[in-house]
C-alpha positions in Angstrom: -2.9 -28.4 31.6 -6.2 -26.2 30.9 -7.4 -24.6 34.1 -10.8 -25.7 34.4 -13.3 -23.1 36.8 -15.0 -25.1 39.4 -19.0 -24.2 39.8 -19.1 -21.4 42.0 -16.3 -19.7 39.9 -18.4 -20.0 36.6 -21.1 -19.1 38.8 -19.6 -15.8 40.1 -18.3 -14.9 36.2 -22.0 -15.4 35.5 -23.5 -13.2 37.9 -20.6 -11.2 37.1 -21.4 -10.3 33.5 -25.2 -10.1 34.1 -24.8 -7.7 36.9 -21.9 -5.1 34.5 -24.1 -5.9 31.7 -27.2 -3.8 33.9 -25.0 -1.5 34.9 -23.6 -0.7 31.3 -27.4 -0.7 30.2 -28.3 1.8 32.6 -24.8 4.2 31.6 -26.2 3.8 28.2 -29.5 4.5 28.3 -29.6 8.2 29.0 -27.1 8.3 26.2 -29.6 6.3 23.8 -32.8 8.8 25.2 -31.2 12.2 24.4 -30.1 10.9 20.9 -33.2 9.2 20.0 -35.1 12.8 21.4 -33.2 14.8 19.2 -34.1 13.0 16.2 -37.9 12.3 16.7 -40.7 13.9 15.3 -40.8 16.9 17.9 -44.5 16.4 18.9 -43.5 13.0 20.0 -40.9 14.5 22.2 -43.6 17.0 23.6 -46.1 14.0 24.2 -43.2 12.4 26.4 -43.7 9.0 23.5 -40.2 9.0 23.0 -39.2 6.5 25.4 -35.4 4.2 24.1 -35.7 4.6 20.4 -36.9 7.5 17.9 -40.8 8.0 17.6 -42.5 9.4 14.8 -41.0 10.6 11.2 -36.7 10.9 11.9 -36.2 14.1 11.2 -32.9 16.7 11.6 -34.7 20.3 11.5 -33.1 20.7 15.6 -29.8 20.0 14.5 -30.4 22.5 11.4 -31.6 25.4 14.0 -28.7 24.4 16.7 -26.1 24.5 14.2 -27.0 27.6 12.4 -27.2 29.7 15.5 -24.0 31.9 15.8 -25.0 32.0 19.4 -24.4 28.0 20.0 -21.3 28.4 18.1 -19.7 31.1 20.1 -20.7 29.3 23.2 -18.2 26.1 21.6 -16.2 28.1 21.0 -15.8 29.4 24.3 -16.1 26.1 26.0 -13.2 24.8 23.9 -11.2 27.9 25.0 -11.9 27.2 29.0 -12.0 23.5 28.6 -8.6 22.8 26.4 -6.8 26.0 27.3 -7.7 25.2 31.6 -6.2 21.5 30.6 -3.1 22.4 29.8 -2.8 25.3 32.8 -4.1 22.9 35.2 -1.7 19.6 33.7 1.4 22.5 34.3 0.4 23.5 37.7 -0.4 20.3 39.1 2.9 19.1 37.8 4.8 21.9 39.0 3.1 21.3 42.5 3.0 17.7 42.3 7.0 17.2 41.5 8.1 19.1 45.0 5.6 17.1 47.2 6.7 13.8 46.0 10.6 14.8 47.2 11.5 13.2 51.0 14.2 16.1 51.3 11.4 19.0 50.7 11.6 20.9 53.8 7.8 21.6 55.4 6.8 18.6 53.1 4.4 17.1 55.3 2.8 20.5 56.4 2.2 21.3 52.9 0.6 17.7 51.7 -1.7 18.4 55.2 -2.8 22.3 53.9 -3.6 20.9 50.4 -5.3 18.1 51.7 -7.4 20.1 54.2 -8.6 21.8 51.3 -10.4 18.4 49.9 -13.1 18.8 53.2 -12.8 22.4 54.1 -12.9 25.8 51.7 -13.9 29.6 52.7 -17.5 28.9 50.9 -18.6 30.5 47.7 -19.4 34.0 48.6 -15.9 34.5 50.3 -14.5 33.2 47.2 -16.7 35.3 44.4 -15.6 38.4 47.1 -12.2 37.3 46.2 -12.3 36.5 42.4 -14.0 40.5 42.7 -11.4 41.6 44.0 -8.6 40.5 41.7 -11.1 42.4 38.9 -11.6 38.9 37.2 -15.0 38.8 37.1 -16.5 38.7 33.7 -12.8 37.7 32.2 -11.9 34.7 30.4 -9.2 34.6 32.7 -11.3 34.4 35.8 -13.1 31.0 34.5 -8.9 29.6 33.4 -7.2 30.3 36.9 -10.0 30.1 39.5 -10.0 26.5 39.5 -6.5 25.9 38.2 -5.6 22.9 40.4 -7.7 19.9 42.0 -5.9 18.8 45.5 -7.2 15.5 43.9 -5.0 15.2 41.2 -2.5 17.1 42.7 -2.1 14.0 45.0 -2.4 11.5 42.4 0.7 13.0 40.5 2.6 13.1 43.5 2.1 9.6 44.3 3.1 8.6 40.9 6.1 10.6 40.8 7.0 8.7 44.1 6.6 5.5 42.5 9.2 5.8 39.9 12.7 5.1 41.4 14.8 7.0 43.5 18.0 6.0 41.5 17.0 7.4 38.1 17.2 10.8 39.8 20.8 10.1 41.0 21.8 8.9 37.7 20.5 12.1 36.6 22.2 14.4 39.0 25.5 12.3 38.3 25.6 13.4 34.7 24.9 17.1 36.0 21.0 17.8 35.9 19.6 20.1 37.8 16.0 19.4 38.7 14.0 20.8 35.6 16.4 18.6 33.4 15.2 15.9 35.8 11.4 16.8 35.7 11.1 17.5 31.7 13.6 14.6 30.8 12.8 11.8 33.2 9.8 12.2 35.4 7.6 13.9 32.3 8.2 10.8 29.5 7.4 8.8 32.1 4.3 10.2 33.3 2.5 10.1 30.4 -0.3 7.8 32.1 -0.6 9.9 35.0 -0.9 12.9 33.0 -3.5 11.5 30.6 -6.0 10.7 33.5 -5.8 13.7 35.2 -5.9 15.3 32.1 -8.7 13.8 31.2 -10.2 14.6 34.5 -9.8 18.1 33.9 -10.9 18.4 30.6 -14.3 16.3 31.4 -15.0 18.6 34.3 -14.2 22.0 32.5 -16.1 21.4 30.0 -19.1 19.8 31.8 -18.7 23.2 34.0 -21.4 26.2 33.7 -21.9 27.2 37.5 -19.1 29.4 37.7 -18.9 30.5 34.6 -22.7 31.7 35.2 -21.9 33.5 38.2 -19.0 35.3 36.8 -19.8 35.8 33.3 -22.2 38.7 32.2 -21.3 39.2 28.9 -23.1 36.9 26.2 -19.8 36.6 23.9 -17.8 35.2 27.0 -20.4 32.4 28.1 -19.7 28.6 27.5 -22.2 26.5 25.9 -23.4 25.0 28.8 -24.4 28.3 30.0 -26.8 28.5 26.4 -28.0 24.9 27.2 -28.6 25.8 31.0 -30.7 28.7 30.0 -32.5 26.7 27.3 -33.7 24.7 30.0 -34.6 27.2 32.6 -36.6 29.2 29.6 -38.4 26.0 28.6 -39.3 25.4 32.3 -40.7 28.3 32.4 -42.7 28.4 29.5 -43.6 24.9 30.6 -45.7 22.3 28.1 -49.5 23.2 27.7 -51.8 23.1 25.0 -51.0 26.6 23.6 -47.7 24.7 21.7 -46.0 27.7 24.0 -42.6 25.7 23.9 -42.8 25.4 20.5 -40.2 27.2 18.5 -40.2 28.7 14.9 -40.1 26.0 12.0 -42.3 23.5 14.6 -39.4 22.1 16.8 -40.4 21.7 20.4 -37.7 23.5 22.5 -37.1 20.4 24.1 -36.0 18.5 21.0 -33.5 21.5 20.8 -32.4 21.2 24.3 -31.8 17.7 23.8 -29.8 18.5 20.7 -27.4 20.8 22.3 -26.6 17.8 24.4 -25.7 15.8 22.0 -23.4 18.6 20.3 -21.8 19.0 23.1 -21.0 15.5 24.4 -19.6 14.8 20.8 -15.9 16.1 21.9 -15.8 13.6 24.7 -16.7 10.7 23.2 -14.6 10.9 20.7 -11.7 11.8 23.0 -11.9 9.2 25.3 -11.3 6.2 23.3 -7.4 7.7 22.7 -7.2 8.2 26.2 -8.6 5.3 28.0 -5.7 3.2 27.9 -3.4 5.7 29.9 -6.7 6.4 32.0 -6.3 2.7 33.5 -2.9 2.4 33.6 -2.7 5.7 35.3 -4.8 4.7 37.9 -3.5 1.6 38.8 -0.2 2.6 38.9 -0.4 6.5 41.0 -2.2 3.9 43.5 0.4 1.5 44.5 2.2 3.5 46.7 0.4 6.1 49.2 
């Protein structure tokens, strides 16, 4: 027997689906904008015409001028270095922290899930912790941008609460047969934790590479900054500069400095959006699955 919706259930689904389709629009749209900027005819894009698609002659003299600077290409390359290398130190940290905390017989186990926690709502501030990062000698090191902000209390706590989903009994099995506890964490709790790892991975990765605060504060040396250091100072130059009728943001070869600002974006959001997709199945299952215990 078909289950038939009732009026106010279609009605819901209806309002539903209008109301996620407006939302989606509006996630879209700046997407749409900085694409459609970066491919208009760049006095358009100074005019402020270019409004959801591309005004004027299409034309790819920004992306010529992006992608030939060596500049733009060290920056990538130094995002991908701070962004993929911090991944993978922060996915084997958060493990290593996450695995103890999610284990009843852990002496001190609720004072340490309470310091970690506090640490969501209270920290020393920034200048106490630039002081700090000064004082280990990391400032201006590769290093310093990798291990500053090597673990989220976040995702520390979303691991352990996976890890205290899966069942108690695997681990005896495990100890029966004579594993100590890294045969237990890389052979059992690992495999399994593939989801979890995926989402906070991708949580990481997002953020580090989405990151140019820090990494403007501690980097002075113009081979070490990310690129969205070199977009961030793209902006502040054409702010600056500003838009007037001397064409004074108006860079050699005719393309406005905005076109090329809104180029780098586009550059550098490529790497996401083509990661995502692989990853957004263990990003949901993830999720819902580190939630249902607490």
């Amino acid at each position: 027997m078909l289950n038939r919706m009732s009026k106010s259930e279609k009605l819901f689904q209806t309002v539903n689906y209008i109301f996620l389709t407006f939302i989606g629009a509006i996630m879209l749209y700046p997407l749409l904008y900085v694409f459609s900027a970066s491919v208009s005819d760049p006095q358009m894009v100074a005019a402020g015409k270019v409004v959801f698609l591309p005004k004027g002659n299409i034309t790819l003299d920004a992306y010529k001028m992006v992608l030939s600077d060596k500049q733009i290409w060290v920056a990538y390359g130094n995002t991908i270095i701070y962004a993929f290398g911090g991944t993978f130190l922060s996915l084997i940290f958060t493990t290593l922290g996450g695995y103890p905390l999610s284990k009843r017989r852990l002496r001190g186990r609720r004072f340490f899930n309470l310091m970690f926690a506090f640490t969501m709502w209270f920290n020393g501030g920034i200048i106490p912790l630039f002081l700090t990062i000064k004082d280990y000698g990391l400032l201006n090191s590769r290093w310093g941008i990798l291990i500053t902000f090597l673990i989220d209390t976040f995702n520390l706590i979303l691991v352990r609460t996976y890890f205290e989903s899966i069942p108690d009994t695997m681990e005896e099995a495990a100890r029966i047969d004579g594993a100590n506890d890294w045969g237990i964490l890389l052979k059992i709790y690992l495999p399994l934790a593939k989801p979890i790892l995926a989402t906070i991975g991708l949580y990481y990765l997002v953020g580090k590479w989405n990151s140019y605060f820090w990494s403007m504060v501690l980097l002075r040396d113009e081979s070490k900054i990310p690129l969205q250091v070199v977009l961030q100072k793209l902006i502040v130059n054409m702010t600056s500069a500003g838009i007037n009728q001397n064409n004074t943001n108006v860079e050699s070869g005719g393309v406005v400095k905005e076109t090329v600002i809104y180029t780098t974006i586009v550059v550098s959001v490529v790497p996401m959006l083509m990661i995502y997709p692989f990853l957004q199945k263990y990003f949901v299952k993830g999720i819902m699955v580190g939630a249902i215990k607490g």
